[in-house]
C-alpha positions in Angstrom: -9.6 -1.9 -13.1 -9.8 1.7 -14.5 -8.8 2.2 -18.5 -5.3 2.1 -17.9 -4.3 5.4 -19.7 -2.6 4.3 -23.5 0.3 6.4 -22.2 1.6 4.2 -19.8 0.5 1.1 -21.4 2.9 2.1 -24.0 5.6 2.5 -21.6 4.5 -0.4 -18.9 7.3 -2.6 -19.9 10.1 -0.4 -19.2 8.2 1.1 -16.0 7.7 -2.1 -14.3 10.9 -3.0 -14.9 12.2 0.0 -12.9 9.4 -0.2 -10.5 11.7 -3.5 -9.3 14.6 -2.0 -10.0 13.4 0.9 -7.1 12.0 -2.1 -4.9 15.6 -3.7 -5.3 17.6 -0.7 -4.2 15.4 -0.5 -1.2 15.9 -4.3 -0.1 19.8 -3.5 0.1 19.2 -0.4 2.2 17.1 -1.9 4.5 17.8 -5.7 5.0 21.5 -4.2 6.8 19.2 -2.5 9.4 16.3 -5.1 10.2 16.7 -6.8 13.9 20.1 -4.3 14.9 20.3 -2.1 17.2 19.5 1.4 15.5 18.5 4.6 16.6 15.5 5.8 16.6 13.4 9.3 16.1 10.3 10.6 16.5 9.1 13.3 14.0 6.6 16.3 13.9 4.1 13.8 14.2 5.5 11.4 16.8 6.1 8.5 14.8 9.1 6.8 14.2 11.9 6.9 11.5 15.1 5.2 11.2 18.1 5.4 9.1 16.9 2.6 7.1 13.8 4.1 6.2 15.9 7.7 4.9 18.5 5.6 3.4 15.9 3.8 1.2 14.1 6.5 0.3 17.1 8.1 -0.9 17.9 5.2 -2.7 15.2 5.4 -4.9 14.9 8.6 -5.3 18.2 9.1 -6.4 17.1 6.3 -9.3 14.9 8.2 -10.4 16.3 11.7 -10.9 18.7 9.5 -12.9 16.7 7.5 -14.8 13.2 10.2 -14.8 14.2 13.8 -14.1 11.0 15.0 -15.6 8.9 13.1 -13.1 7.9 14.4 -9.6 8.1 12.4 -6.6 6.5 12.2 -3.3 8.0 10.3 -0.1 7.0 10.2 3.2 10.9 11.3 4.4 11.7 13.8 1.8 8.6 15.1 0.9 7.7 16.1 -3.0 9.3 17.7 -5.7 7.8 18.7 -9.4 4.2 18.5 -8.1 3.0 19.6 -11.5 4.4 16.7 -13.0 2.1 14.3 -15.2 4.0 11.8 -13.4 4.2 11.2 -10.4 6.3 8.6 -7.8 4.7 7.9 -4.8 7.2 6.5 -1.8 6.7 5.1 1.5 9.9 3.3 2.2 9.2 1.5 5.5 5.5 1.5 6.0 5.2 -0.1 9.7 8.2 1.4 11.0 7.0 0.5 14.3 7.3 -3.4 12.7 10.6 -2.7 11.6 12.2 -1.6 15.1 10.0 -4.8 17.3 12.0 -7.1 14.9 8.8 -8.1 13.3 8.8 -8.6 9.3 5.5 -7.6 8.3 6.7 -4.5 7.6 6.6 -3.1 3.6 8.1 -0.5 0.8 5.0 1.2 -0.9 6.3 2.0 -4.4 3.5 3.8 -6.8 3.3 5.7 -9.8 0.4 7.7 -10.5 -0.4 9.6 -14.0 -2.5 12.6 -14.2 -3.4 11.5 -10.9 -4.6 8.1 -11.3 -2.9 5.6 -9.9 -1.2 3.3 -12.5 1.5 0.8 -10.7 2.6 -0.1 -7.4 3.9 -2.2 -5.3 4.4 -4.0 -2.0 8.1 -5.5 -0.9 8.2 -7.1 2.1 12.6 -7.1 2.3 13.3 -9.8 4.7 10.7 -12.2 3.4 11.7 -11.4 -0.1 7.4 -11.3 -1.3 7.2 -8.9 -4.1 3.7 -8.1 -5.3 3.4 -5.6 -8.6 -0.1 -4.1 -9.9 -0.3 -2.3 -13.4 -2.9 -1.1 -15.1 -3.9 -3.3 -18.0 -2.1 -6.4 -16.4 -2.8 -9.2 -13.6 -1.2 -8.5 -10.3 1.9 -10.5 -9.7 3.1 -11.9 -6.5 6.8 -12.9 -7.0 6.9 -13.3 -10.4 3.2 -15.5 -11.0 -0.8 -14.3 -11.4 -2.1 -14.1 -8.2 -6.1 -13.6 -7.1 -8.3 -12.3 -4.1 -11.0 -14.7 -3.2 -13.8 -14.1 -5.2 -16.4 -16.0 -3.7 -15.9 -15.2 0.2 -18.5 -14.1 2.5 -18.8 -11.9 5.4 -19.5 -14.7 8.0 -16.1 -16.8 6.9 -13.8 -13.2 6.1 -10.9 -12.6 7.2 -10.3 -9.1 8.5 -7.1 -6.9 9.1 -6.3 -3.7 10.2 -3.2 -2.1 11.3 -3.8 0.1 14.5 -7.4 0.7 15.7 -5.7 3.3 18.4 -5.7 5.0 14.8 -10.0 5.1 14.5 -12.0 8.1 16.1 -14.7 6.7 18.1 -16.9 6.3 15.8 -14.8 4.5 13.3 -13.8 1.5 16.4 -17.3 1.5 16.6 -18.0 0.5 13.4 -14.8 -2.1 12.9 -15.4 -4.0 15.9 -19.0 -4.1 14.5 -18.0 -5.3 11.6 -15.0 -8.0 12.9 -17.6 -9.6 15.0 -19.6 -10.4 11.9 -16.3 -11.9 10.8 -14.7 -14.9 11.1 -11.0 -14.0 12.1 -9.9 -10.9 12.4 -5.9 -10.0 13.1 -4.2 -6.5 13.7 -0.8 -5.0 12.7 -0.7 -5.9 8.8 0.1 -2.6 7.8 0.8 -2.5 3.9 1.3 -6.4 4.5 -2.6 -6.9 4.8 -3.6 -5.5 1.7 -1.1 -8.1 -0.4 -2.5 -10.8 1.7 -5.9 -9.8 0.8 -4.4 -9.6 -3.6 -3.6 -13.1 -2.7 -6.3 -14.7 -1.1 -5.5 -15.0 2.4 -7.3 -12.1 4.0 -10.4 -10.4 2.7 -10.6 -7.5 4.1 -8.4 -5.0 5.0 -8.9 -1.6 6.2 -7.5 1.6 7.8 -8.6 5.1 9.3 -7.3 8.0 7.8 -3.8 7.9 5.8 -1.3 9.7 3.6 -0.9 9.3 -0.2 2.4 7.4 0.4 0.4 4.6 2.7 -2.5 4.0 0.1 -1.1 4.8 -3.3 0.4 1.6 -4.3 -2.4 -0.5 -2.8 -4.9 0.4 -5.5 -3.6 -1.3 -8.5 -2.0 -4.1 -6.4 -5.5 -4.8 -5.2 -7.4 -4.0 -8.6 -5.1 -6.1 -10.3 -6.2 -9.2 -8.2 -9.7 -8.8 -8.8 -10.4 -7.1 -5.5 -12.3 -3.3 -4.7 -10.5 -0.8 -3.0 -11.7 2.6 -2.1 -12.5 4.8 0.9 -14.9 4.1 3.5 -17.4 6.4 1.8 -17.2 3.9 -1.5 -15.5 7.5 -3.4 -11.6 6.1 -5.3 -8.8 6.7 -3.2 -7.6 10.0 -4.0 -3.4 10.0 -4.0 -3.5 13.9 -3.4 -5.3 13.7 -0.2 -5.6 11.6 2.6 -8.5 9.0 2.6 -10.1 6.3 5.3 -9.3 2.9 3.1 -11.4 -0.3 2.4 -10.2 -2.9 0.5 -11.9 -6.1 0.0 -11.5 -9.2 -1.8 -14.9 -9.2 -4.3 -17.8 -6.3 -5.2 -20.1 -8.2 -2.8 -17.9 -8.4 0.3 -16.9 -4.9 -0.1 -20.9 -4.0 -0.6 -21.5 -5.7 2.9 -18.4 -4.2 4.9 -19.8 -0.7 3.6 -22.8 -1.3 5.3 -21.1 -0.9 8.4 -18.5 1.8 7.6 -20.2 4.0 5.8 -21.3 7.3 7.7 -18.7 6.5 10.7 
């Protein structure tokens, strides 16, 4: 990974300790909802949003006006407040909404803190399976509470490939992914924020997306770093948690060197 900045190393204790707290608060708003019948709306964008993902959000961000008023945050259902901020909270409290209303747990809450705009923490909570895995800068990614590592000596021909929606990809982009999951050996679809732990803990290796928001990708980074993986964009530039970014992840330098040969330029 990145220098982790001496700031936050100074801090990480505490701040992973209230990154589960956040992920915590989350769970109880959510695992209420999961397989009931709840109503659902579309937004300005046409996807979906239930109460569970507002209430969640809410949640945590209520926990950390309390906790961190000086520290801006960023969800996907409440958009951001104290931009300028050093620090920054990154929230996506459902990602795979669409997941969450078929029933299907492989839904996620995104959790990330960035500083001066590099991303420093995050994590992945799957609710109703109870998986938990935390990146921070300077530390070994932890998947419920123990080290956990990508597979650093897969290969192209035996990978294991995920995305989440290729109705997502411009022409161009399906193109190059199917492509690319032919040269594969399995390849599976609908992992959302899901995928990308898998891959931190050596069941998929790699995992990929067309273009998404800050709150999708933030938390990935150090989750994936931390677990001796490479994640950037399809262009091979760091993901950039201010913008929106096509994302690669994969589980070693060398498998992510081969899967840019077929991304890159799409």
């Amino acid at each position: 990974m990145p220098d982790a900045p001496a700031l936050f190393l100074s801090k990480a204790d505490d701040l992973v300790a209230f990154a589960h707290r956040l992920a915590d608060l989350a769970r109880a708003e959510i695992r209420p909802h999961f397989r009931q019948r709840i109503d659902i709306v579309s937004k300005a964008d046409d996807s979906p949003v239930t109460v569970a993902d507002r209430n969640a959000e809410a949640a945590m961000r209520k926990a950390i006006e309390a906790t961190y008023p000086d520290h801006g945050i960023f969800g996907e259902e409440y958009g951001p407040v104290r931009t300028d901020a050093a620090w920054q909270w990154i929230l996506d409290p459902i990602d795979g909404t669409k997941s969450f209303v078929a029933g299907l747990p492989i839904f996620g809450t995104l959790i990330a803190l960035t500083f001066e705009n590099q991303p420093v923490l995050g994590v992945i909570d799957q609710p109703i399976m109870a998986d938990r895995w935390l990146g921070a800068s300077g530390r070994p990614t932890m998947f419920n509470g123990k080290p956990t590592r990508t597979n650093a000596e897969r290969v192209l021909k035996d990978a294991v490939v995920m995305t989440t929606y290729v109705d997502s990809f411009t022409e161009s982009e399906h193109a190059a992914f199917v492509k690319l999951r032919r040269d594969c050996r399995i390849n599976r679809m609908s992992g959302d924020c899901i995928a990308y732990g898998m891959l931190a803990s050596g069941f998929a290796d790699l995992a990929l997306d067309g273009r998404m928001q800050p709150y999708d990708y933030a938390a990935l980074g150090p989750v994936v770093a931390g677990a001796g993986g490479v994640i950037t964009d399809w262009e091979g530039n760091p993901l950039d948690p201010r913008g929106r970014s096509r994302v690669l992840a994969a589980a070693n330098p060398a498998l992510h060197a081969a899967a840019m040969q077929y991304l890159s330029g799409a």
